[in-house]
N, C-alpha and C positions, 0 to 999 in steps of 0.2 A: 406393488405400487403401480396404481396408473400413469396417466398423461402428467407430464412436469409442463410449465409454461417458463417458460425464462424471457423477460423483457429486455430490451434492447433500446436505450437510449443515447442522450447526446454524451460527447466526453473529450475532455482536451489528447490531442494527438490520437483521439479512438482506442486509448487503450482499454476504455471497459467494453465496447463494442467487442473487441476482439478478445475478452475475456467473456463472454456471453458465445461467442463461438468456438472454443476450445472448450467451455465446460459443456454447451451443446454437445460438443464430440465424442468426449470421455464418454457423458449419460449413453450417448446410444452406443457407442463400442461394450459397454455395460450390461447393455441389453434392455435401458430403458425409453421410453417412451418420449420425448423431447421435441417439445414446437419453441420457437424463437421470434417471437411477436414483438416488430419495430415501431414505437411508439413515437419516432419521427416521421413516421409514412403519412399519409392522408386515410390507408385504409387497412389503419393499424387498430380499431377499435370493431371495423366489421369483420376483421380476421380473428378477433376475439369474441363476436359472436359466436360464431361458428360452432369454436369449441365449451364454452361454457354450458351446454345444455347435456353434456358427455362424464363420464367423471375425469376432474383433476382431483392430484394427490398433492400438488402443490403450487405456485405463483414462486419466483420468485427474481429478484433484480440487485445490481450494485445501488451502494448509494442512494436506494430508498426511493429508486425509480418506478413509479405507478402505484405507492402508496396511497393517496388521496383520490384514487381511482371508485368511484361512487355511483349511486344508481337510484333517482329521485332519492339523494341524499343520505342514501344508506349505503356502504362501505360494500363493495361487491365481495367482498374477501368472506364479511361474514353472511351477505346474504346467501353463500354458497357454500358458507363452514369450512372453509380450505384454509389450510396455511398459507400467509406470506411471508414470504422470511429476505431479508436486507441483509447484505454484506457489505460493508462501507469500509471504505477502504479511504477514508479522511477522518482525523481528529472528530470526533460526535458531535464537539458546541460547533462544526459548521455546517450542521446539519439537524441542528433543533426541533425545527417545525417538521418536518419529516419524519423523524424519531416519535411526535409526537403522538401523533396521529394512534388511536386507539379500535386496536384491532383486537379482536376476541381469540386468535390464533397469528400474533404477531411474536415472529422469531428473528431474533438480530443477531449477526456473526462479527465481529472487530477481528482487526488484522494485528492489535496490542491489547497486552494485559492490564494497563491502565487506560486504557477508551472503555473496556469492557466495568474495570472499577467507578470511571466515571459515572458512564447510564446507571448503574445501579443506585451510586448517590443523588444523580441528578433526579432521578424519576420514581414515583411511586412504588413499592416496590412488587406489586402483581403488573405493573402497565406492562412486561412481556411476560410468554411465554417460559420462553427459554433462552439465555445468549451461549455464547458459544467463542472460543479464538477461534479463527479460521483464516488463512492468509490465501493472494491467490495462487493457483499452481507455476508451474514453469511452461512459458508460451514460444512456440518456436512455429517454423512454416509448415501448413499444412501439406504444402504445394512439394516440397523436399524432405526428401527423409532425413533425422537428425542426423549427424557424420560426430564420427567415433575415431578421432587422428589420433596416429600413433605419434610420437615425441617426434621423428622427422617433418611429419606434413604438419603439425601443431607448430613449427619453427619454419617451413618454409611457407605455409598459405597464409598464415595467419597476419597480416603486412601494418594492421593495425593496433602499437603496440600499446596504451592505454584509450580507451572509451569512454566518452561520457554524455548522457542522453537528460536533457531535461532544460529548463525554461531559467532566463535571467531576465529579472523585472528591474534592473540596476542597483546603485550601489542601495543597502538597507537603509531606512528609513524609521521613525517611531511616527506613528499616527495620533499615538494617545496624549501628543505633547497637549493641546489644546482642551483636554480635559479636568485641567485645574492645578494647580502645583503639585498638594498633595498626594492624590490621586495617580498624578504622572509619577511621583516620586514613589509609590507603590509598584507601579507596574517596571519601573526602572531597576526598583529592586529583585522583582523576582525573575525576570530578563538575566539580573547580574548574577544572580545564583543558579540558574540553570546553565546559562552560559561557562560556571564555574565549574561542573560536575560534566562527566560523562553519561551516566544513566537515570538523569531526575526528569522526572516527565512535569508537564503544568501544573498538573496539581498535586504533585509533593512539592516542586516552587513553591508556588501559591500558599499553599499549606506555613511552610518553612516559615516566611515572611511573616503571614497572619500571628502566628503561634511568635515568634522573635517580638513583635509589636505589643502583644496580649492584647490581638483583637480576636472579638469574637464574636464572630456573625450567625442569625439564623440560618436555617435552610434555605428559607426565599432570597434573603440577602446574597447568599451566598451565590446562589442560582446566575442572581442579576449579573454578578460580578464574572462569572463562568461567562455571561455572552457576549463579553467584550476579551476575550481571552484567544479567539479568532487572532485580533491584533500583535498579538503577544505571537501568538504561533506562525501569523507572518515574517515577524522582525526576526524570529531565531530560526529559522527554516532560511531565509537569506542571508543572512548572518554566515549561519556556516556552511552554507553551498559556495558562498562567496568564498569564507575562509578557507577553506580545503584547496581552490582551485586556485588563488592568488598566493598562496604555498606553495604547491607543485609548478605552476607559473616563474616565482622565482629563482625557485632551482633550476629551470626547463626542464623540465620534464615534459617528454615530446606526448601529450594529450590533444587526443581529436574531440571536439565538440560538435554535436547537431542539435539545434533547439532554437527556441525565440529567443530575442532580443543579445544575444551576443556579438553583434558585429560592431559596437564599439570598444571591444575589449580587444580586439586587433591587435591595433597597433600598441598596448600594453602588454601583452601575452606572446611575448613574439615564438615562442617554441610550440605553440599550439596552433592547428589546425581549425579551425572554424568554421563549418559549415552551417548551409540555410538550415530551415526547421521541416523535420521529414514527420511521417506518420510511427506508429507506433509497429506497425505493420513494415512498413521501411526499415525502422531498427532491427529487425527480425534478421536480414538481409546480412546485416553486419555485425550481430554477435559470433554468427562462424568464422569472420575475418579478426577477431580484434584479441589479443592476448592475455590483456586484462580490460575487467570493467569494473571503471569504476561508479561506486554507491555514494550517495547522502542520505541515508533514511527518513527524510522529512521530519523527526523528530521521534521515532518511533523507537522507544528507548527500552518497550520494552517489547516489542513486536517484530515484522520482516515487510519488507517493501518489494515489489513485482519484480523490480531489475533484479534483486538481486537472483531469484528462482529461474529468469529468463536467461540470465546470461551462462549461468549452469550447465542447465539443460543444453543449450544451445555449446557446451564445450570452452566458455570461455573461464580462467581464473577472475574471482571477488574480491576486490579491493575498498573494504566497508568500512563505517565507522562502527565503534561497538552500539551490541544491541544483547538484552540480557537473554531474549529468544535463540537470537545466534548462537551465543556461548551454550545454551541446552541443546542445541541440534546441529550445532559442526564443532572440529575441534581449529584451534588457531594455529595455521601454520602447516596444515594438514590436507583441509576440504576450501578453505577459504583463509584469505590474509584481513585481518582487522586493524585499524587505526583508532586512538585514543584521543578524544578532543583536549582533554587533559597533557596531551603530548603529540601537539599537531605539527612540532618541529622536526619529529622524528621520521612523518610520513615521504617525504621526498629520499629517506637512505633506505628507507623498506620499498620503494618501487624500484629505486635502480637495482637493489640488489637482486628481486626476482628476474627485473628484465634484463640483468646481465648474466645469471646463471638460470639457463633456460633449460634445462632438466628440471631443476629443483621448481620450478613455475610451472612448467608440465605435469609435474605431478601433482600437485593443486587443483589444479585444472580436470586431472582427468579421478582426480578421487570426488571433488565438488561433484563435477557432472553424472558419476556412479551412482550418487548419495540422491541428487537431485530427482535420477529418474525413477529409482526407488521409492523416494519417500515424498515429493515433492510434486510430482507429475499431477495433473488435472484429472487424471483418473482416480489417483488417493484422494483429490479436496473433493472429486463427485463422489467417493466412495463415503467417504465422513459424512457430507451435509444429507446425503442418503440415511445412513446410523443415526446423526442429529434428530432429524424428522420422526423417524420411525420408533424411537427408542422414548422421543416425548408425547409424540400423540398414542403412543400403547399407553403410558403413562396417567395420560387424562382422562384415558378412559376407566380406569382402574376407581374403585369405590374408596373414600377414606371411611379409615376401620375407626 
């Protein structure tokens, strides 16, 4: 395989920036070939000059970064017959038009098994290549080598005894009230019913609801309704980031937070820490300090979220809600601790009880992080999307009999 291009764009707290430089690392620790071309630069398109007249073996970006990247309005991808391949690591309907976009060697990777069911329903079904699950690796400082504590210095360094990284837009809201009675009254319902299960993703909601109602919509219709679904996946994504934390809040459970918009949660939270909003890169810093970390998986009910690989790696115990990817690749109680949204009352006697028997936490901890660097490392997710690539463009080239 020759030259890889990996792009490099905008991203809240930088964390896909800094997944563009770890997978960078893996590739050449691999022994391949990897440029890193920042398409927020000014001389980010003459730096891709450069290499385009050379061969590449592939392009590729999170989140469908320099997809629509063109040349007198032809698709540079194909005027140069390379793969691009997208790992998107957000719900697909937030990223529609991106997806769209019609590449003759377009490869997509989802980070869940129902984002990957969706594109298939939503889109044509030759508009890709190949998709693929793919989550991202586990990210820790490049700058320090990982630290491997024995049960002493895991109880004496570690000073922070739950963690939790990520963004509060306040209390949840419905957007979609304004869209008509009925309509609201639809999206209320399947809000209620995903809200009511622990592993129902949008559109087995969705689904549920339609099929309960005996409606029955075409494809297109269907579609339409998929692109208001964003909304939906706002309101249950805060919903229970909210929930989870205003639980352990009233038990106090001593939880530090770093992230946007929590500092009016203050003086309601009083057992918790609160801090400003740091980089993703910052987090790095203090996953070797923190005992557990804790997860919301943004909805990913049947997939795996960054923290949770990062904080592994980085040696800290996982305090997640369930996810049906989880259960096939750790065991509970073992490699990581899982919480049930279906039994959110329970989650505040499962954290004292690790944080008050700190062997048994230790050992979570240091079986997670074993697992982690084994199977989860950035060199496994560069070693796969390597195999992805290779194993489909040998494929197209093959004659049908």
């Amino acid at each position: 395989m020759s030259r890889i291009i990996l792009f490099k764009g905008q991203s809240n707290y930088g964390s896909l920036r800094l997944h563009i430089d770890q997978l960078h690392i893996a590739l050449r620790n691999l022994g391949y070939e990897s440029v890193v071309i920042d398409l927020t630069q000014d001389d980010a398109y003459s730096t891709l000059d450069k290499y385009i007249n050379e061969p590449i073996s592939l392009f590729f970006a999170f989140n469908g970064i320099g997809v629509n990247m063109n040349i007198e309005g032809k698709s540079i991808y194909n005027l140069l017959n390379v793969p691009f391949v997208a790992a998107y690591v957000d719900h697909p309907h937030m990223h529609l038009e991106r997806l769209a976009h019609k590449i003759d060697h377009h490869y997509v990777m989802m980070l869940d098994k129902g984002h990957l069911n969706f594109v298939h329903t939503y889109f044509p079904e030759n508009h890709f290549k190949a998709t693929k699950l793919w989550t991202p690796g586990g990210n820790f400082n490049t700058k320090k080598p990982i630290t491997i504590h024995t049960k002493e210095e895991f109880i004496a360094k570690r000073d922070i005894p739950v963690l939790f990284t990520g963004s509060f837009r306040g209390i949840p809201q419905k957007p979609w009230e304004n869209y008509g009675e009925n309509f609201a009254n639809l999206l209320d319902e399947v809000v209620e019913v995903i809200l009511s299960q622990d592993t129902i993703s949008f559109e087995e909601g969705l689904n549920y609801v339609l099929a309960t109602r005996n409606i029955h919509l075409s494809k297109q219709q269907l579609n339409k309704l998929h692109q208001v679904m964003p909304y939906v996946n706002t309101y249950v994504h805060a919903m229970r980031r909210y929930s989870i934390l205003n639980t352990l809040a009233e038990a106090e459970i001593p939880v530090t937070i770093y992230g946007q918009g929590w500092a009016s949660m203050k003086d309601k939270w009083k057992s918790f820490t609160i801090k400003e909003e740091g980089t993703f890169e910052e987090t790095l810093d203090l996953l070797p300090r923190a005992k557990i970390v804790l997860n919301t998986n943004t909805h990913f009910v049947h997939g795996g979220h960054e923290r949770v690989f990062a904080a592994m790696v980085n040696g800290a115990a996982v305090f997640s809600d369930i996810s049906t990817y989880y259960e096939e690749q750790f065991t509970n109680n073992e490699d990581i601790v899982l919480y049930k949204w279906t039994e959110l009352q329970k989650a505040p006697n499962i954290l004292n009880y690790y944080l008050q028997d700190e062997e048994a936490l230790y050992n979570v901890a240091i079986k997670g992080q074993t697992l982690a660097l084994e199977q989860h490392s950035w060199e496994q997710r560069a070693k796969s999307l390597i195999e992805f690539i290779e194993i489909n463009e040998n494929l197209f080239g093959i004659e049908d009999i």
